[in-house]
N, C-alpha and C positions, 0 to 999 in steps of 0.2 A: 546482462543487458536486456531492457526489458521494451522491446520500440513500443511507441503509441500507436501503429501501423504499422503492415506487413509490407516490406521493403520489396522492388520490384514490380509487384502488382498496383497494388490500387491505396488512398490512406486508407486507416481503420486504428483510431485512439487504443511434474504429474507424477508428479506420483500422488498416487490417491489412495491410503487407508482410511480404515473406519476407524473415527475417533471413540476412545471409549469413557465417556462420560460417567461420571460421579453424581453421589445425591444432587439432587437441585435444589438449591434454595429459594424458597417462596416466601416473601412477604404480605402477599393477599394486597399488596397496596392497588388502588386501581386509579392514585391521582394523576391527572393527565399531564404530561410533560409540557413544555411552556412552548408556548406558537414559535413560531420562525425569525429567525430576524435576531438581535443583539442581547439576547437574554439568556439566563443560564439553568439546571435542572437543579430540580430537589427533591427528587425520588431517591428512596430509601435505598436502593442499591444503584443507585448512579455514583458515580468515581466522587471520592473528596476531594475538594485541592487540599494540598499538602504542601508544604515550605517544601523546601531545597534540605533543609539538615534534618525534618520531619521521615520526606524518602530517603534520606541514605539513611538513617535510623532504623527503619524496618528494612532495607535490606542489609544492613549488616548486622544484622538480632537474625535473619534467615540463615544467613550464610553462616554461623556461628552454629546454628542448630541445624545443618544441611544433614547433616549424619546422623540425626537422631531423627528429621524427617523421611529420610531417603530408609531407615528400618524400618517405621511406621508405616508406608506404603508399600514395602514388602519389595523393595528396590535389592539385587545382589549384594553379598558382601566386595565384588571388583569395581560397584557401581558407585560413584560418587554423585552428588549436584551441585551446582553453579548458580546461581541466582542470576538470572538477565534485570528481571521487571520486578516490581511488587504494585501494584492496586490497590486504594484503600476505599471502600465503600459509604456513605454519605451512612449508615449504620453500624459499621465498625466490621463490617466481613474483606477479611483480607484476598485476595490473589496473587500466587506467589507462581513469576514462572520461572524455570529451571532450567538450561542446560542441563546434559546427563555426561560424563564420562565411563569408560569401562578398561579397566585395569591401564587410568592416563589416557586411554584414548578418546577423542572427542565423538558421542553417537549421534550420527545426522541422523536425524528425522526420529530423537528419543527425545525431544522434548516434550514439558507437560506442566501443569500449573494446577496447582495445590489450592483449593478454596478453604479458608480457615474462618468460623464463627469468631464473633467478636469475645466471644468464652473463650477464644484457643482451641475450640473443637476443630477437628480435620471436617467437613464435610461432603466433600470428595476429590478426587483427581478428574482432569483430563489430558489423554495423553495422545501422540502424536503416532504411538505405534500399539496395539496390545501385545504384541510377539515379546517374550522375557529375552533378555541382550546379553546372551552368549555365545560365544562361538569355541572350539576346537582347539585353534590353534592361535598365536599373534604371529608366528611366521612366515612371512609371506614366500610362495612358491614360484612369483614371479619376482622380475627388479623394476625399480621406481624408473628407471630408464623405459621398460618397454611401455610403462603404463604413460610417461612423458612425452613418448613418440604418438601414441594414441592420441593423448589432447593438443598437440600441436597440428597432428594433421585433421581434427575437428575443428579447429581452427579457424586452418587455412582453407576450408569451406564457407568459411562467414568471410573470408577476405581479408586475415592477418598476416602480416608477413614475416612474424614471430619464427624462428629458429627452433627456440626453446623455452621452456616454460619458465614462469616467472616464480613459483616451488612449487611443491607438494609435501604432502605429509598422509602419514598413516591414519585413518579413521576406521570405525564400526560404521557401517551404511546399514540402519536399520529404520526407511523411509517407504521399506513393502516386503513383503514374505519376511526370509528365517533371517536376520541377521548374519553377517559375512563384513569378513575383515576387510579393507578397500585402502587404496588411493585414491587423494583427492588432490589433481592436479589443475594448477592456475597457469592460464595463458592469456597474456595483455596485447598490447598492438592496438591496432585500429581494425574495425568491420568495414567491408567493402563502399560503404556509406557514407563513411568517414566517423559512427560512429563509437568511440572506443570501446575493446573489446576485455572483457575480462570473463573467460569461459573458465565455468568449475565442469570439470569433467572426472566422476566417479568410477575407478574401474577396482574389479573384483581381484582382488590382492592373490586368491589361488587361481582362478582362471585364465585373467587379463581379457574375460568381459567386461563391454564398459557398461553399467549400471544406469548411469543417466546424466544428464549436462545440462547445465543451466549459465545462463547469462548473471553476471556480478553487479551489474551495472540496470537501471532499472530507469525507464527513458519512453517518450512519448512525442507528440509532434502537436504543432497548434500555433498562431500568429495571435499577438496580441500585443495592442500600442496603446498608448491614451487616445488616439482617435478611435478606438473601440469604446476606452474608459474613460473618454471625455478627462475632463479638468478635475483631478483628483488632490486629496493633500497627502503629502509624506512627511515619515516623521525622517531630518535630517540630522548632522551634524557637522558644527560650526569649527574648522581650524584656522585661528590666524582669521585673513579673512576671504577665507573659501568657504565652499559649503561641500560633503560628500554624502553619499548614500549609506550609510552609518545608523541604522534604527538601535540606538541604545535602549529602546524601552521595550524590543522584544527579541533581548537574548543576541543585543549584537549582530543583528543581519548587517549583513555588507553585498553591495552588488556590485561587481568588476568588472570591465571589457577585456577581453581577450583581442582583440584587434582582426579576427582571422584567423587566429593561431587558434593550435588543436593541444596546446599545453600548456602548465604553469598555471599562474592563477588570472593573471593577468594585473592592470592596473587600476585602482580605486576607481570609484566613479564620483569627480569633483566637478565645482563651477562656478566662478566671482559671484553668481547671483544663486541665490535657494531657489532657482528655477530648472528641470530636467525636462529635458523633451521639447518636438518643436508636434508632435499631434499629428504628422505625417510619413510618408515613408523614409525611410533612413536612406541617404543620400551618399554615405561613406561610413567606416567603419567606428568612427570617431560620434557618430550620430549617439545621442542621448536619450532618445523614444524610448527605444528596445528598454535601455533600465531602469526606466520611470516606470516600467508597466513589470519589468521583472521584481525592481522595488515593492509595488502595490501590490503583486499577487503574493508576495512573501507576507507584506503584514495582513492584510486580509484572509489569508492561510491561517496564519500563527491568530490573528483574534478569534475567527471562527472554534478552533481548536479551544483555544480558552475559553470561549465564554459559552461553548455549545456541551465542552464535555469535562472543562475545567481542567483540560491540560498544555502544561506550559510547555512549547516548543515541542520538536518533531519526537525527540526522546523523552522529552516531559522532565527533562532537568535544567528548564530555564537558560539552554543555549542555545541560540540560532543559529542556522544554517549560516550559508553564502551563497549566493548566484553569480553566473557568467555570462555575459552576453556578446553577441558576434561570436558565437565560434563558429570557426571553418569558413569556408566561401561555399555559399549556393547550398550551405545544409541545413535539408530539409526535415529536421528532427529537433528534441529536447528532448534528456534525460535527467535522470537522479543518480548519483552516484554512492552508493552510503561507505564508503572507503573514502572519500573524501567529506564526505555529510556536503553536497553541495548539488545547486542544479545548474545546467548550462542549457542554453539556449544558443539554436540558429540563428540564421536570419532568411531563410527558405528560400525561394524561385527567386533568382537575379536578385539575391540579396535585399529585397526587398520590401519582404514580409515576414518581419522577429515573430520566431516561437511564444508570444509571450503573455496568450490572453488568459481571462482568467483563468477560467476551468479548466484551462491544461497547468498551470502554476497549482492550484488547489490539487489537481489528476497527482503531479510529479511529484510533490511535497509526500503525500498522503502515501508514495511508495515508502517514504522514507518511516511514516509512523507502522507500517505492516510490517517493515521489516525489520523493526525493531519491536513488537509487541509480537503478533502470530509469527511474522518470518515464515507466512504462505511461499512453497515450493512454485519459481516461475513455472511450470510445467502442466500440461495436463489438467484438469479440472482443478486443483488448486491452483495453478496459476491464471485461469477462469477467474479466479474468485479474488485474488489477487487485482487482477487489471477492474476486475469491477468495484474492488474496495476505492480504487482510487475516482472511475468512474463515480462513485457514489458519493465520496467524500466532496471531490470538485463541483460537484453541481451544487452539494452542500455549502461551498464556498461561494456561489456563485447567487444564491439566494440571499445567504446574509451578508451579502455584499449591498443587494441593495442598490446595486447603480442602475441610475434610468439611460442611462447609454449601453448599458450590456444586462440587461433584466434577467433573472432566475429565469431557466427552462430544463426540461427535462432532456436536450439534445447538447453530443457531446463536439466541442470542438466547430459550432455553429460558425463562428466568426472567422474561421482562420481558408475556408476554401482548399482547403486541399486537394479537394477531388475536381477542383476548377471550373464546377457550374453551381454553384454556392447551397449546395447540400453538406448539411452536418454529416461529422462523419460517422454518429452512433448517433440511435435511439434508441432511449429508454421505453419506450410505451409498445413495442412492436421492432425488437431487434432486428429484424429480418430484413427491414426497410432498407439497409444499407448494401445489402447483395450477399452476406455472408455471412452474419453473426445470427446465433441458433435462439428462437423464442421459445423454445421449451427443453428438458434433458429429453435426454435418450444413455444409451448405451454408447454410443458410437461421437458425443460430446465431448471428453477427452482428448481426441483424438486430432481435435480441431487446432488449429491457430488461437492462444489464450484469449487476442482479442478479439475472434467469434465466440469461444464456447464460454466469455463473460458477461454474452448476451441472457444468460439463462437468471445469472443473480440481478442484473442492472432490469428487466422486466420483474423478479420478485419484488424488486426495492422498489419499481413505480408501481404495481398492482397496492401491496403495502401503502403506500402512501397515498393514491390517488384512487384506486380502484380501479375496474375492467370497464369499459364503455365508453363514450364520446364525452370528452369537453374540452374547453379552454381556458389555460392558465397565462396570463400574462400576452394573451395576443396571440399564443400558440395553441391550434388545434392537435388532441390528440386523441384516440381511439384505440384502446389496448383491449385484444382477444384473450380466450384463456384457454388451453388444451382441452380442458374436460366441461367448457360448454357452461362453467357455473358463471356468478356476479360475484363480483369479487368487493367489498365496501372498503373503504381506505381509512385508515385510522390517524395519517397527517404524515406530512411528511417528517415533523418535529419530531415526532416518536418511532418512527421509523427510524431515524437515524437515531435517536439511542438505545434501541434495539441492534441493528448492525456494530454501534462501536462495544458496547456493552459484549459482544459477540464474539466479536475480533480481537481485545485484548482480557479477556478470559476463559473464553470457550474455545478458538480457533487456536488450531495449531499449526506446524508445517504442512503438513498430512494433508489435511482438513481437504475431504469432499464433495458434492452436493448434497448428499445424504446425512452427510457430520452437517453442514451447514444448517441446514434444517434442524437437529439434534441442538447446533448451538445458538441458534436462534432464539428458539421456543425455548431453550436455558434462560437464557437473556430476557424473552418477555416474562417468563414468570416469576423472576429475581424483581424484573422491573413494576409489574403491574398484576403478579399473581395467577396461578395457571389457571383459574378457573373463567377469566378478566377477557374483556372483546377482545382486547392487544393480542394477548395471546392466540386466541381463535383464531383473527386473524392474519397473524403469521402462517398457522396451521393450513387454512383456504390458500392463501398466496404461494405457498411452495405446490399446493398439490394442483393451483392453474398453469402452473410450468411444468406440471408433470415429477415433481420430485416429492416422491412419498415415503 
């Protein structure tokens, strides 16, 4: 579970090793990526589209040769790999990532993705831990019972009312130091909030220290209706003679009402007329608004993806999601769930005000492509970097959206009021504005709430795009400082974000730190536009006005 805000206090939209990066690939290209707005890249290591039987072709050509990759990288003979992803390059250089297993068991935090020349050359790995994945013994000294009682009653700290845990299983936890044999136990229920809980809680199989926990469920907060998004079109579909929220043309989204209810899927969202929403606040449960706007941010998500980075739907195999709207009474949240692949939506303060505006649909979605590409650890500086990917992504979505009733800005969660005197609840140009998120690392950045110390990437990616000093975009004033005093030049936003995704599904891993982020950054601009290239440089300027060197 991942809120968009710190529950109890106020809104607000780790483990950490060093990732150990492989050759980089340079192409010297230095053509500039295509402006903003509805158009697509064609830089020589930007993602190919690929059919649907194109991707499973390269990864079932991987996973066939897994064992003959996993020698070549000097992987154990107990070590196996799993193909999750594969990346094809607009040049023909592959990325291939991996699950790792060790004598059958699954190694959290051993993933790592293979860069292959369009020759078939290896050109390097990056991987998610450097520590070699061995351990001692596979018997554990403790029983799955004690380590079960431990995640239940972490649990029941967040407010579930769970008994018992919903399984566990044996894993390798090799996510920081020496590897060590572990449980990893799952406990469901509901969070004090009401919303649902699915804690992985890792404990140390000889100890029965717990190792570290993270939320399953991946979840943020925000209001949004067609009176944000004014008078928009959807694509529907026609039964008989209804109409329901049915986007056959991007992967089958479907968006359901839940009535209230905190389970199930709920029911279609149909209507005699191709009209949804009355552009007001929802009056009853049965209200329409809330799924016109959860409708609109799903396909506005799903195009930007396609046409920004050329990948089809959240997994990039051409199937969409689903959304839920009215869940619970008076909840003031949205999540992503990727055990469901679905997102659900509140209806917030007195029921009121649906979860549903853009950049929180773009925020939620975009947990779901991280965690299925990096699969960033919610925790800690990667989970920082995690809540900012989504940050980044949604503002992304919110630009090539293009609506003059909800205009691209740099602030997250603008329209939705949560803090109830009509301040966003993050800024990009100057984290700090909000009372609690960090505009530069430190040391002590980890340590934070992921969406504080996600202030530190969501300032890189506006320094990067925008640059340090006063101006205005779109009606918004903004003035972004830098730690160490320098001017920072912005190379667009356009190319910024194909730097970040380029980033995140080949360079980023679980692990992945502020310091790895950087490393996979600068991977990314030099694949993209050549290490010697402004792009580049200015990556290089933009992490070190946040202090990350």
């Amino acid at each position: 579970m991942t809120p968009l805000y710190t529950r109890h206090k106020r809104a607000t939209l780790a483990i950490a090793t060093a990732v150990a990066a492989g050759a980089l690939l340079s192409t010297g290209l230095t053509t500039t990526a295509t402006a903003a707005g509805k158009s697509s890249s064609t830089l020589a290591a930007a993602p190919a589209a690929l059919s649907d039987s194109a991707r499973i072709s390269l990864i079932q050509k991987a996973q066939a040769d897994a064992a003959q990759t996993a020698q070549q990288i000097g992987l154990g003979a107990k070590e196996k790999l799993i193909v999750k992803d594969v990346v094809k390059d607009a040049d023909g250089t592959v990325h291939t990532r991996y699950e790792r297993t060790y004598a059958g068991l699954p190694v959290l935090g051993g993933d790592l993705v293979v860069h292959t020349a369009k020759s078939g050359r290896t050109e390097g790995v990056t991987k998610a831990t450097k520590a070699a994945i061995k351990v001692a013994s596979l018997k554990p000294q403790i029983s799955a019972a004690k380590a079960e009682k431990q995640a239940v009653s972490a649990a029941k700290t967040l407010g579930s009312a769970k008994s018992a845990a919903d399984g566990a299983r044996k894993v390798i936890w090799a996510a920081n130091g020496t590897p060590v044999l572990a449980y990893e136990t799952v406990v469901g229920g509901l969070q004090d909030d009401g919303t649902p809980n699915q804690l992985h809680v890792i404990t140390d199989a000889a100890t029965g220290k717990k190792l570290f926990e993270y939320q399953g469920v991946e979840n943020a907060t925000g209001t949004g209706k067609t009176f944000y998004s004014g008078t928009v079109s959807l694509t529907t579909t026609q039964s008989g003679s209804s109409y329901n929220l049915t986007d056959a043309s991007r992967g089958g989204h479907k968006t359901y009402n839940l009535a209230r209810k905190t389970s199930g899927k709920g029911t279609l969202v149909a209507n005699s007329t191709n009209v949804f929403g009355t552009g007001t606040a929802p009056s009853s449960s049965s209200d329409q608004t809330a799924a016109a706007d959860a409708a609109y941010g799903a396909q506005e998500t799903w195009d930007f993806y396609k046409s920004t980075f050329g990948r089809s739907g959240i997994k990039n195999d051409g199937v969409g999601a689903y959304s839920r709207v009215h869940y619970g009474s008076n909840y003031v949240n949205a999540f992503w769930d990727d055990s469901c692949f679905c997102m659900t939506y509140g209806d917030g303060d007195s029921n009121t005000h649906p979860l549903t505006s853009l950049d929180v649909a773009g925020h939620e979605m975009s947990h779901g492509v991280t965690a299925n590409t990096a699969g960033l650890d919610y925790s800690g500086e990667s989970g920082g970097l995690n809540e900012a990917t989504s940050d980044i992504f949604g503002t992304g979505v919110e630009f090539y959206a293009n609506n003059p009733s909800d205009p691209g800005d740099y602030l997250i969660g603008e329209k939705i009021n949560i803090n109830g005197d009509g301040s966003p609840l993050r800024y990009m140009d100057k984290p700090s504005k909000d009372g609690g998120s960090a505009d530069y690392w430190s040391s002590s950045v980890g340590n934070l709430d992921v969406h504080y110390s996600s202030g530190v990437a969501n300032h890189f990616f506006y320094l990067l795009s925008e640059g340090s000093g006063s101006k205005t975009i779109n009606g918004v004033t903004y003035n972004s400082p830098t730690s160490n005093g320098s001017t920072v030049t912005g190379i667009g936003r356009a190319k910024a974000l194909q730097i970040w995704y380029k980033a995140l599904t080949t360079y980023f891993t679980s692990t992945t730190n502020y310091k790895a982020a950087r490393t996979g950054t600068l991977s990314a601009a030099s694949a993209l536009y050549g290490s010697s290239s402004t792009e580049y440089k200015a990556v290089a300027a933009a992490w070190s006005a946040v202090n990350v060197n």
